[in-house]
C-alpha positions as a printed NumPy array, in Angstrom:
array([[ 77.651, -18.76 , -14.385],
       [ 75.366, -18.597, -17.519],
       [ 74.038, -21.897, -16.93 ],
       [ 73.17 , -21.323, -13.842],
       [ 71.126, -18.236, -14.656],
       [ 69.305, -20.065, -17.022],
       [ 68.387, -22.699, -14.694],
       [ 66.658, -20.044, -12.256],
       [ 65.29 , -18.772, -14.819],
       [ 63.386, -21.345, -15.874],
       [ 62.226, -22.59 , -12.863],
       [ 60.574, -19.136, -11.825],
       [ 58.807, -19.957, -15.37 ],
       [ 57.369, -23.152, -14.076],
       [ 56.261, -21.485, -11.173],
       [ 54.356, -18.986, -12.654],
       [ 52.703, -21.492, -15.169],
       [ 51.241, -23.394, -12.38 ],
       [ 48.868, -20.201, -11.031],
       [ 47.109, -20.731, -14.156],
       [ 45.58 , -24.336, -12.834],
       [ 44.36 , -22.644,  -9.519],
       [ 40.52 , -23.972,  -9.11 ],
       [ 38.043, -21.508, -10.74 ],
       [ 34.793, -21.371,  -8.251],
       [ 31.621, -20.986, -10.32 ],
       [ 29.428, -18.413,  -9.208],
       [ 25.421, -18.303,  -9.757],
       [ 24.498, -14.805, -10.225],
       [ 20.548, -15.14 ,  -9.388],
       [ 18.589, -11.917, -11.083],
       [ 16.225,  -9.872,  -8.551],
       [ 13.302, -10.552, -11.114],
       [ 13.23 , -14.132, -10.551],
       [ 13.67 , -13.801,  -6.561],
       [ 10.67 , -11.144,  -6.458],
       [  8.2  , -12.633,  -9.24 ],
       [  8.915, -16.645,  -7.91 ],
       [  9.918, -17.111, -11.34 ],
       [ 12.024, -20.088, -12.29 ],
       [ 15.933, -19.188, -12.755],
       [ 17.936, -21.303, -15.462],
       [ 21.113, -20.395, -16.23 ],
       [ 23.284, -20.134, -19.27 ],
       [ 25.85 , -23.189, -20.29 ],
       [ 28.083, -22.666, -17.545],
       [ 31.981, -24.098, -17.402],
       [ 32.391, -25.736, -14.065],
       [ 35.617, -27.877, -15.127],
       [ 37.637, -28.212, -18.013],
       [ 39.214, -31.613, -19.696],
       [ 42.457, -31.146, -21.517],
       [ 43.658, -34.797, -22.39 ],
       [ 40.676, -37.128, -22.184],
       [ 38.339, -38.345, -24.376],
       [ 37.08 , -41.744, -22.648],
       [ 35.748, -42.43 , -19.295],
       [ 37.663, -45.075, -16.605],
       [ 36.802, -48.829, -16.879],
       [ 37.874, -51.653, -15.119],
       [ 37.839, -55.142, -14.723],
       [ 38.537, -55.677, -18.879],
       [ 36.89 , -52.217, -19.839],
       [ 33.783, -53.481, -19.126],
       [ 32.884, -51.754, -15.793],
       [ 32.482, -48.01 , -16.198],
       [ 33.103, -45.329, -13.292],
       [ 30.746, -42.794, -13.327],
       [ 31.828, -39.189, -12.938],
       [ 30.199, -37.75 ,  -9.426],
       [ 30.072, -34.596,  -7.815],
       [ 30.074, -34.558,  -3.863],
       [ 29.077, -31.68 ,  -1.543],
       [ 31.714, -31.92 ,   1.428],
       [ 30.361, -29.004,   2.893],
       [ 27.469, -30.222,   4.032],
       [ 23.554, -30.145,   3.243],
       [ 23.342, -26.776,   2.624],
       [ 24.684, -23.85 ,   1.003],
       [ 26.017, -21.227,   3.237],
       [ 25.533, -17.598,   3.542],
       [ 29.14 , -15.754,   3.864],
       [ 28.589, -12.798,   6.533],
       [ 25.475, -14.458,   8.522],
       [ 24.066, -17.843,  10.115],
       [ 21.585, -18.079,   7.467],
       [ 21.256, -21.44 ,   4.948],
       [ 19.911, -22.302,   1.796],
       [ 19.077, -26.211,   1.146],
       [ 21.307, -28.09 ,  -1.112],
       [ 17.35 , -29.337,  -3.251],
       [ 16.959, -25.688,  -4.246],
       [ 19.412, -25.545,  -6.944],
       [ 19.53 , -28.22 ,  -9.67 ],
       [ 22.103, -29.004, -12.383],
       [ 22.537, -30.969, -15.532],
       [ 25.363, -32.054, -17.883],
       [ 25.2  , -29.429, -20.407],
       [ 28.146, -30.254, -23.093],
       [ 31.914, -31.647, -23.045],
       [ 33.845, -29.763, -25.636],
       [ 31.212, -28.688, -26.983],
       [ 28.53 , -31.492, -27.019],
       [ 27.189, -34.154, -25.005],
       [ 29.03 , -37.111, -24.272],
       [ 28.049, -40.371, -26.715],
       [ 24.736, -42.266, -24.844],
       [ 24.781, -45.543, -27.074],
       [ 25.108, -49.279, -25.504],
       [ 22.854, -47.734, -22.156],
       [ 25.235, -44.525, -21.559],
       [ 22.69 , -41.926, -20.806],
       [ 22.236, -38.711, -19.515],
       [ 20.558, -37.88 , -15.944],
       [ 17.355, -35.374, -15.388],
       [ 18.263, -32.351, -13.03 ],
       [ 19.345, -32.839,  -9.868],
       [ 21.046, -31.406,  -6.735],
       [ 24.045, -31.622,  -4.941],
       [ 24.201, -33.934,  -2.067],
       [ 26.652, -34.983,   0.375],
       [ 26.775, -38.45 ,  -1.071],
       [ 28.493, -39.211,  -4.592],
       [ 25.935, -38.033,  -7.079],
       [ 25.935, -39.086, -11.133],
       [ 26.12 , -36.654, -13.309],
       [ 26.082, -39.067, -16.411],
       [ 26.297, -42.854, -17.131],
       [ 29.124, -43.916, -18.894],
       [ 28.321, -46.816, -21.906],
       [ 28.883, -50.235, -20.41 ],
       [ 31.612, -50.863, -22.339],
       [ 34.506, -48.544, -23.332],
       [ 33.949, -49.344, -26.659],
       [ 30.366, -47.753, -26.443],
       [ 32.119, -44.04 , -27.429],
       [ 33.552, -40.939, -25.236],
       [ 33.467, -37.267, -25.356],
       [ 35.327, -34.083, -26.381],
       [ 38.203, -32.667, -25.089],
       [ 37.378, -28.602, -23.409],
       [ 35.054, -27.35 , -21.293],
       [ 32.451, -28.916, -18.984],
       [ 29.581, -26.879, -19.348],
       [ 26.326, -27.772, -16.64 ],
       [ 22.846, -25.486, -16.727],
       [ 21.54 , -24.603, -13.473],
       [ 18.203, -24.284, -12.177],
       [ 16.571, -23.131,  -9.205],
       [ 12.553, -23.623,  -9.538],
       [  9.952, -21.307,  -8.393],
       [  8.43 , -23.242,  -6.024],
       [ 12.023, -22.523,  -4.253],
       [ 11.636, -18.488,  -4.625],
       [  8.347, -18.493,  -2.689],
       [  9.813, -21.207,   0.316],
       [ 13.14 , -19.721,   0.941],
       [ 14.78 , -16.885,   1.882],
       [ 17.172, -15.   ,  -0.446],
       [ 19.325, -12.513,   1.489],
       [ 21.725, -10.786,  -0.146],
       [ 24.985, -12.133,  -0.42 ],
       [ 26.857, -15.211,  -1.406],
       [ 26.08 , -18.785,  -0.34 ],
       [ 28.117, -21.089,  -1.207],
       [ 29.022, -25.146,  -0.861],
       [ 32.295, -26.744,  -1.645],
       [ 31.927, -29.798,  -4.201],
       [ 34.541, -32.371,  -4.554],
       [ 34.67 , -34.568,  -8.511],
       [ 36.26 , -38.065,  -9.044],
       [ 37.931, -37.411, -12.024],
       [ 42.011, -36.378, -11.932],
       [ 42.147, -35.665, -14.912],
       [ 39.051, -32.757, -15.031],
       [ 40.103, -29.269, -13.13 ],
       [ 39.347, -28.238, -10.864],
       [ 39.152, -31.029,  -8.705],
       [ 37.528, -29.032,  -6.05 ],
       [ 35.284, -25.943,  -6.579],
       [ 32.572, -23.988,  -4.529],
       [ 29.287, -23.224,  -6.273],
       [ 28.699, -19.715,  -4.665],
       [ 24.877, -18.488,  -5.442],
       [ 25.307, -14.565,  -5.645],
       [ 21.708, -12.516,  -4.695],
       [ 21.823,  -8.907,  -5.445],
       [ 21.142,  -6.31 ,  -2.872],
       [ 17.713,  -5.235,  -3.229],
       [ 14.236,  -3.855,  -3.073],
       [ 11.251,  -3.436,  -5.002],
       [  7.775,  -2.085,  -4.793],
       [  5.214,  -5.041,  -5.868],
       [  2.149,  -3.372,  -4.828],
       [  0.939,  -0.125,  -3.719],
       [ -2.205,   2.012,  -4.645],
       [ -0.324,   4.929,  -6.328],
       [ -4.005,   7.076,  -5.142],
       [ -6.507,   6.962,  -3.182],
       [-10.437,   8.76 ,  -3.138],
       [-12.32 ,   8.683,   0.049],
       [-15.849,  10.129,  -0.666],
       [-17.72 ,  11.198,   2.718],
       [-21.63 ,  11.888,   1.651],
       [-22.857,  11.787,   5.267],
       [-23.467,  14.41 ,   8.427],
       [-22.613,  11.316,  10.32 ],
       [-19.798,  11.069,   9.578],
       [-18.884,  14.339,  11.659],
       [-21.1  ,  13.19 ,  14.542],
       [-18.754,  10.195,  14.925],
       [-16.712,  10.313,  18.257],
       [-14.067,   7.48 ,  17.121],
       [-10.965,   8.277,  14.856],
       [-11.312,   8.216,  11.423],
       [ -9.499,   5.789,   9.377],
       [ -8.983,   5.456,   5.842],
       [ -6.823,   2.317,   4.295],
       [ -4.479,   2.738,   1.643],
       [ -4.707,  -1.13 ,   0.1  ],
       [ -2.715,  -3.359,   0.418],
       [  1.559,  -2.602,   0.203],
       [  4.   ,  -5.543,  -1.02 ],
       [  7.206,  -4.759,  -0.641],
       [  9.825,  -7.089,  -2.204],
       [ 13.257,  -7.39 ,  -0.579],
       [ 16.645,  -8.994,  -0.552],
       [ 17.884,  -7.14 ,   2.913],
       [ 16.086,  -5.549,   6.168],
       [ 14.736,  -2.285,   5.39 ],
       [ 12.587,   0.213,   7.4  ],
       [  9.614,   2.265,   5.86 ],
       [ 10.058,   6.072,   5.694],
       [  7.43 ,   8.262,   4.552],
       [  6.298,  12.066,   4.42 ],
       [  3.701,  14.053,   2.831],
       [  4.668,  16.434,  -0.329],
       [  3.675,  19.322,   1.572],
       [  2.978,  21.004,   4.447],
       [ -0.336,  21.567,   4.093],
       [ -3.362,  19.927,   2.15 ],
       [ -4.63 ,  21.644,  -0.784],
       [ -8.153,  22.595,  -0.339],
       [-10.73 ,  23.919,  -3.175],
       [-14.288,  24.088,  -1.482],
       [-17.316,  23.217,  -3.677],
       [-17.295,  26.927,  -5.002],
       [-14.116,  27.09 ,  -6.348],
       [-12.178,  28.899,  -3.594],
       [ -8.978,  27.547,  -2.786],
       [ -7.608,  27.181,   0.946],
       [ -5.342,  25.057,   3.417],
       [ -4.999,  22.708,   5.859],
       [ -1.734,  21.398,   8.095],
       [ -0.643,  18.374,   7.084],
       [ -0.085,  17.39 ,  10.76 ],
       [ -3.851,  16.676,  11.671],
       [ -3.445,  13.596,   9.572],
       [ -1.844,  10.606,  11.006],
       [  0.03 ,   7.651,   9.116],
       [ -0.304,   3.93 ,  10.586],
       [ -1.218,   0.391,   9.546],
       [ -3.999,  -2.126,  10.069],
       [ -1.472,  -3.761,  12.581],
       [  1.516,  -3.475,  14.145],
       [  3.739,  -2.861,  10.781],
       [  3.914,   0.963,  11.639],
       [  3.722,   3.319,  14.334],
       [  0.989,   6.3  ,  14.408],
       [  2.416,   9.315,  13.594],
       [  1.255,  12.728,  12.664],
       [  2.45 ,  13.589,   8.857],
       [  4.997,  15.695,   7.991],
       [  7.057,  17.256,   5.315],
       [ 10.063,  15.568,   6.297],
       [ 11.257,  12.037,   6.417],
       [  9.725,  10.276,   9.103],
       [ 10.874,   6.011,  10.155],
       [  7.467,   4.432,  10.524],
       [  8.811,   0.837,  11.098],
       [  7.775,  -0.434,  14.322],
       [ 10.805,  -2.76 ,  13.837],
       [ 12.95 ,  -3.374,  11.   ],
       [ 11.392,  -5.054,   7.796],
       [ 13.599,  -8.5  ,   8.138],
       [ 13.601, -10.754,   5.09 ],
       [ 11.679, -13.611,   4.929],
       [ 10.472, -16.696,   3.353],
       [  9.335, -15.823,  -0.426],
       [ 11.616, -12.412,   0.147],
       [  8.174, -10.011,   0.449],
       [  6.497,  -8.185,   3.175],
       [  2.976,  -6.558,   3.517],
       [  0.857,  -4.547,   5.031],
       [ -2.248,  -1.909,   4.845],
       [ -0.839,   1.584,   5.357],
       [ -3.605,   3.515,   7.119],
       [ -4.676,   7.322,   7.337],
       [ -5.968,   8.031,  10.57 ],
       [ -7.97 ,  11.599,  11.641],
       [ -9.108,  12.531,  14.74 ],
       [-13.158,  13.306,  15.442],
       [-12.603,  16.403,  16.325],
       [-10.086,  17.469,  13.379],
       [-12.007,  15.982,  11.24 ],
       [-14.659,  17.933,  12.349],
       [-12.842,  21.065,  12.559],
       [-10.512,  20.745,   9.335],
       [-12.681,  18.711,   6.674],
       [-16.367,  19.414,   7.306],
       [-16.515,  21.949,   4.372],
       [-17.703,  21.222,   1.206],
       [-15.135,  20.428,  -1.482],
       [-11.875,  18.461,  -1.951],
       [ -8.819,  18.006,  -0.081],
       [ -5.702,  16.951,  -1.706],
       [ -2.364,  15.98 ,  -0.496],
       [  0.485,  12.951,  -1.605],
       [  1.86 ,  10.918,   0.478],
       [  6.218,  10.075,  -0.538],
       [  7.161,   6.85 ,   0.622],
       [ 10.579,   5.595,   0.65 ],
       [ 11.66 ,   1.91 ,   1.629],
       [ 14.863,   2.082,   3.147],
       [ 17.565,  -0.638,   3.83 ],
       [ 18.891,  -0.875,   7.589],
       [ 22.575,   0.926,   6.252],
       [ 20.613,   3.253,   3.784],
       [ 22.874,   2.243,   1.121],
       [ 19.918,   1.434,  -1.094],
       [ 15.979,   2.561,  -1.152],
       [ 12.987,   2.403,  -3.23 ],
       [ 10.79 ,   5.303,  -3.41 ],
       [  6.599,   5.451,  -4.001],
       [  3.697,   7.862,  -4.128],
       [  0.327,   7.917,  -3.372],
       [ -1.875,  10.608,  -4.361],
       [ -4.706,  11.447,  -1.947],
       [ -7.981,  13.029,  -2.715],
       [-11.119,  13.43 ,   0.367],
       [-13.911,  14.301,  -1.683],
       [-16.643,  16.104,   0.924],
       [-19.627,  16.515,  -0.864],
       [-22.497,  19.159,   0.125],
       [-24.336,  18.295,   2.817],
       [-26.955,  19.825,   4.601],
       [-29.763,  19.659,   7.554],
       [-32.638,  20.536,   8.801],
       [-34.39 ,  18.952,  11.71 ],
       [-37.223,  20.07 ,  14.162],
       [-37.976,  18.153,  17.199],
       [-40.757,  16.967,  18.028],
       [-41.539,  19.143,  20.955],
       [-41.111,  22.576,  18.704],
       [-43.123,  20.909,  16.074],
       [-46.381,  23.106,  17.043],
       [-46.313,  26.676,  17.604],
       [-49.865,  27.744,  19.352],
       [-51.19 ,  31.389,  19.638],
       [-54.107,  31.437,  22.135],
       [-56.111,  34.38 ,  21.423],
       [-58.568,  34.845,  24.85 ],
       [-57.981,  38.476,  25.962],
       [-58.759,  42.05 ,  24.966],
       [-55.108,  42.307,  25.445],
       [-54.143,  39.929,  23.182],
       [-55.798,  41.666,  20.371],
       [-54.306,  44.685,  21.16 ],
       [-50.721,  44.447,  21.783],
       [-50.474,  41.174,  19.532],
       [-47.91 ,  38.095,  20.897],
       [-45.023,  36.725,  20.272],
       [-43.446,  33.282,  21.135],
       [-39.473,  32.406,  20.996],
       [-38.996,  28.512,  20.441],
       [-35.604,  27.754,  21.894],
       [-33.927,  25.021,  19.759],
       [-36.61 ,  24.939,  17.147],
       [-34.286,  24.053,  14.44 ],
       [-31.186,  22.146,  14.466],
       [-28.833,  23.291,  11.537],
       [-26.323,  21.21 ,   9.506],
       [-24.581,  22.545,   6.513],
       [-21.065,  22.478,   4.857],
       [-21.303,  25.514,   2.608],
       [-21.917,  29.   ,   3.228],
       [-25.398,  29.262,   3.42 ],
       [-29.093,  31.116,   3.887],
       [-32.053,  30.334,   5.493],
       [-35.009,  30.743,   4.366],
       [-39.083,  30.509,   5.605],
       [-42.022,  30.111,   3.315],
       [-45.642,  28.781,   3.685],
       [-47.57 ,  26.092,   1.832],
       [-50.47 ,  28.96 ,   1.089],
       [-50.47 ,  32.281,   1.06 ],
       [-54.255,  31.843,   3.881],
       [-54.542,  29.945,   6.838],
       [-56.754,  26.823,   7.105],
       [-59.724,  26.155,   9.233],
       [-60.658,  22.232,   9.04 ],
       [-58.552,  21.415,   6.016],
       [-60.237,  24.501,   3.969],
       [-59.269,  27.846,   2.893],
       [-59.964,  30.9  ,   4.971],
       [-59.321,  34.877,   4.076],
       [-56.685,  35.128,   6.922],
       [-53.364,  36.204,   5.287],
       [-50.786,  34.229,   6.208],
       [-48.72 ,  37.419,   6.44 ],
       [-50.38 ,  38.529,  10.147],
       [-46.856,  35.584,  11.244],
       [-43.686,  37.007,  11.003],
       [-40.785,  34.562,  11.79 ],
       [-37.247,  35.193,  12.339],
       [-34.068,  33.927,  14.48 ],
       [-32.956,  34.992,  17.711],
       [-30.527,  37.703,  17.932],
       [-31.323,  38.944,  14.67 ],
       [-33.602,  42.362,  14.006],
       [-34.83 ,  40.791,  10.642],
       [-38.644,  39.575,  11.141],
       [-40.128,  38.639,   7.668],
       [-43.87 ,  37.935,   7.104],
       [-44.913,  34.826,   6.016],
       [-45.847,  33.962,   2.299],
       [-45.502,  30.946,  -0.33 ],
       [-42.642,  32.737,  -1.826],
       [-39.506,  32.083,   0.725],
       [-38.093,  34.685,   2.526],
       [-34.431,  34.806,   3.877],
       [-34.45 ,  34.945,   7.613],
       [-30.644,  34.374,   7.978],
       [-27.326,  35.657,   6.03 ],
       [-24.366,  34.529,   5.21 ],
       [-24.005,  31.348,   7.664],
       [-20.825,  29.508,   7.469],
       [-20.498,  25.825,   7.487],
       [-21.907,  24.383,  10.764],
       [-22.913,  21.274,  12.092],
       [-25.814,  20.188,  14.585],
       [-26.358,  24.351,  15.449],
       [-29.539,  25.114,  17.517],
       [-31.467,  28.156,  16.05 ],
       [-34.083,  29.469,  18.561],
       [-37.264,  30.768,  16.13 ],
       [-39.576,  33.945,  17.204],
       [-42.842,  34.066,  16.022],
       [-45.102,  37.133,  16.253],
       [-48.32 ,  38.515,  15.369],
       [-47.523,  42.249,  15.275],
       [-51.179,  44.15 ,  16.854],
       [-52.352,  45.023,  13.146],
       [-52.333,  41.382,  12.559],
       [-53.839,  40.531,  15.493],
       [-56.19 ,  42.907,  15.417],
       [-57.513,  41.732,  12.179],
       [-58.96 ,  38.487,  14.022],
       [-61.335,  40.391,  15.76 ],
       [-64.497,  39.284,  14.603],
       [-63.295,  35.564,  13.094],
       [-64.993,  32.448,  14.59 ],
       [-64.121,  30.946,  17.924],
       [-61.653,  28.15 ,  16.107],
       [-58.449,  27.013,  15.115],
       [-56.65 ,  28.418,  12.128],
       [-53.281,  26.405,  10.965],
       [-50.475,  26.693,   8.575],
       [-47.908,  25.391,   7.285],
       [-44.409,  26.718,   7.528],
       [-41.362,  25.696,   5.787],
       [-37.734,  25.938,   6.48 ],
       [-34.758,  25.453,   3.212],
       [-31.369,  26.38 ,   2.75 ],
       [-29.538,  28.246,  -0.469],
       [-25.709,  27.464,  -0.763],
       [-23.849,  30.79 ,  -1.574]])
C-alpha cells in the first residue's frame, strides 16, 4: 500500500511539471505615440524561444552542411485581427536575431547574421549557421529577437484596436516553443492632433449686414487621431454669448442663433447648445494612417446676424468638444475659444436725387409766410453704436458765384421728420437727432425751412442764386 501511494504520487508530479513547457505567445504591445505620430516602433530584446541543452546548430552529410534555423507563418500572409475581418500584412512588422543566452551566435567561417525581415509563409532564415560545425555555436537561454514596424507602415495601414495575431512554426526541436503566435496588441484610443484652441473673426464692414447668404466662419483645420470609430460631440460653455459693446456695457445673446457644421459632409448643421449634442453625420471609422479631418464651421443666419451681432463690440462664447468612441467607453475632450470682434461702423449716404434742396422765391407770398420742403429719404443711416446726428455748414453766409454774401446761413433750419427740434444752420454742428440706437440702412426724411423772418430778410437781394453747403456727422454716445 505505501508503494503504491508513492507511485501516484509521483506521477501527478510529472504531470504538473509538464504545464511549465506550454508555448509562451509573444505579444507586441505597439504604443499610441508611434501609431498617431507615424513614428517608427522598435521594440525591446524580446524572448520568443528558449534553448536549454544546445549549444551547436544541426549538420549533415560529415558536419559540413549546416541547417539553418527558420521561422514559418502557417497562418497565412497576414496577421489577423481577433473580434473583426480586418488584416494587417505580414511586411509591416520586421524582426532580427537579437541574442542566444545572452549574445549573438559565433559568425566566423561565413556564419552571419540577416538584416530585418518579416514573416512569410515560406521558411525564412533567421541566421546562417558557419559552414562547418567546427566554425563555433551559441549560448544556452533565451532567444531574444527586436521587432520593428517602420513608419512608412503607420501612415499605410490601419491600426484598430485589438490584437492581430499570426501563428509561426520553427525547425528546431530542441528550442520551445515550437509553435507560437506573434499577437501585435494596439491600445484603445484617441487623440486630438490638431485643433485651433480659438478663434477671432473681425467684421469691419456694413456689408457685411447687407449680405442675404448665411454667414460662415471656419474653425481650421481638426485632426483627430484614432484607434476605434468614434462620433464628434460638441456644445457651447454656455447658454448665451457674452457680449461687451464698444462702451463697456455688458449684455447677451442665445447661444442657439449660432449653428455648428463642417466644410463637408463630416457634420450635420445644428443650432448650439449647452448640452451635448452628436454632430457625426456617420460614425468616424478608422482608417488608413489611423487620423481623420475636417474644418468645423460656425454658421449664422443673415438675418440673426443682423439682428444679434450688428452692435459694436465683442462677442464671446467657447465651444466644448468631445470625441467620443461608438461604446463611449473612452473620449477625448477640446476647446475652442471664440471671440467676433464688431468694430464701429457707421454711414451716411444721400442719393443723388435729394442731393439739391431748391427754394424758389417768386411770390409776395413766399416772402411772407416763408417755405418749407420735407425730402423723403434724404439720408440713409448706418450705425452700430448709440448715436447723434448732427448738421453744420461749411460757412456761417451763403454764396453767390463761388463768393461770400451777407446772407446768414441761419435764415435754414433743418431737422428730421417726426421730430419738433428745428435747429438753424451754422459752421458749428448742431444735434438734430438724440439718442439713436444701432441701425442699419434707416431712411431719415429731412425738413428744411425758411421761417418768414428769414425769408423776409431777402427782400431786396438780387434776382440770383444763393448756395450752401450743408453737412451731416454722427457722435457715438
Amino acid at each position: 500500500m505505501k508503494k503504491k501511494r508513492a507511485f501516484l504520487i509521483g506521477i501527478f508530479t510529472v504531470l504538473c511539471g509538464s504545464t511549465a513547457t506550454k508555448a509562451q505567445d509573444v505579444y507586441l504591445s505597439v504604443p499610441e505615440n508611434n501609431i498617431f505620430n507615424r513614428s517608427e516602433f522598435t521594440s525591446v530584446p524580446t524572448r520568443v524561444m528558449t534553448n536549454a541543452n544546445r549549444t551547436n546548430w544541426d549538420y549533415a552529410f560529415l558536419g559540413i552542411l549546416p541547417t539553418a534555423p527558420t521561422f514559418t507563418s502557417v497562418s497565412g500572409p497576414t496577421f489577423t485581427h481577433s473580434s473583426s475581418s480586418l488584416t494587417l500584412p505580414a511586411s509591416i512588422l520586421l524582426w532580427q536575431l537579437e541574442s542566444m543566452g545572452g549574445q549573438l551566435p559565433y559568425t566566423g567561417l561565413t556564419g552571419y547574421l540577416p538584416g530585418f525581415q518579416s514573416f512569410s509563409t515560406s521558411a525564412i532564415k533567421w541566421f546562417e549557421p558557419p559552414s562547418t560545425s567546427l566554425g563555433g555555436g551559441f549560448n544556452r537561454g533565451n532567444i531574444n529577437f527586436t521587432f520593428k514596424i517602420p513608419a512608412s507602415q503607420f501612415t499605410a495601414n490601419t491600426f484598430r484596436a485589438g490584437n492581430y495575431s499570426m501563428e509561426i512554426t520553427q525547425n528546431y526541436n530542441d528550442f520551445t516553443p515550437r509553435n507560437f503566435k506573434t499577437i501585435l496588441v494596439i491600445p484603445s484610443s484617441i487623440r486630438w492632433i490638431t485643433n485651433s484652441l480659438t478663434k477671432y473673426i473681425e467684421i469691419s464692414s456694413l456689408n457685411d449686414y447687407r449680405n442675404t447668404g448665411t454667414r460662415v466662419w471656419d474653425l481650421g483645420n481638426t485632426e483627430i487621431a484614432h484607434t476605434v470609430d468614434f462620433n464628434f460631440w460638441a456644445k457651447a460653455a454656455s447658454t448665451n454669448v457674452q457680449f461687451t459693446s464698444s462702451k463697456g456695457v455688458s449684455g447677451a445673446r442665445n447661444i442657439a442663433s449660432i449653428k455648428l457644421a463642417s466644410n463637408g459632409s463630416a457634420l450635420t448643421t445644428k443650432a448650439l447648445s449647452a448640452d451635448f449634442q452628436n454632430f457625426s453625420t456617420a460614425n468616424f471609422s478608422v482608417v488608413a494612417g489611423n487620423r481623420n479631418s475636417f474644418i468645423p464651421e460656425l454658421h449664422v443666419s443673415a438675418e440673426d446676424f443682423k439682428n444679434y451681432f450688428f452692435e459694436a463690440g465683442t462677442y464671446t462664447f467657447e465651444l466644448n468638444f468631445n470625441a467620443r468612441s461608438i461604446d463611449s467607453s473612452i473620449n477625448s475632450l477640446q476647446n475652442t475659444a471664440v471671440q467676433i470682434k464688431v468694430l464701429p461702423l457707421s454711414e451716411i449716404t444721400i442719393p443723388s436725387s435729394g442731393r439739391n434742396v431748391n427754394f424758389n422765391f417768386n411770390t409776395a407770398a413766399h416772402y411772407t409766410n416763408g417755405q418749407s420742403q420735407m425730402v423723403p429719404n434724404q439720408i440713409m443711416l448706418s450705425n452700430n453704436e448709440n448715436f447723434e446726428l448732427y448738421v453744420k455748414s461749411d460757412e456761417n453766409y451763403f454764396k453767390k458765384g463761388g463768393l461770400q454774401t451777407d446772407i446768414n446761413s441761419n435764415i435754414l433750419q433743418i431737422g428730421v421728420d417726426g421730430s419738433s427740434v428745428n435747429v438753424p444752420l451754422s459752421k458749428t454742428p448742431q444735434k438734430i437727432l438724440f439718442n439713436g440706437a444701432p441701425v442699419l440702412d434707416r431712411g431719415l426724411n429731412i425738413r428744411y425751412t425758411i421761417p418768414p423772418a428769414g425769408a423776409q430778410s431777402l427782400v431786396g437781394k438780387e434776382n440770383t442764386t444763393y448756395s450752401i453747403n450743408v453737412y451731416y456727422s454722427f457722435t457715438a454716445i
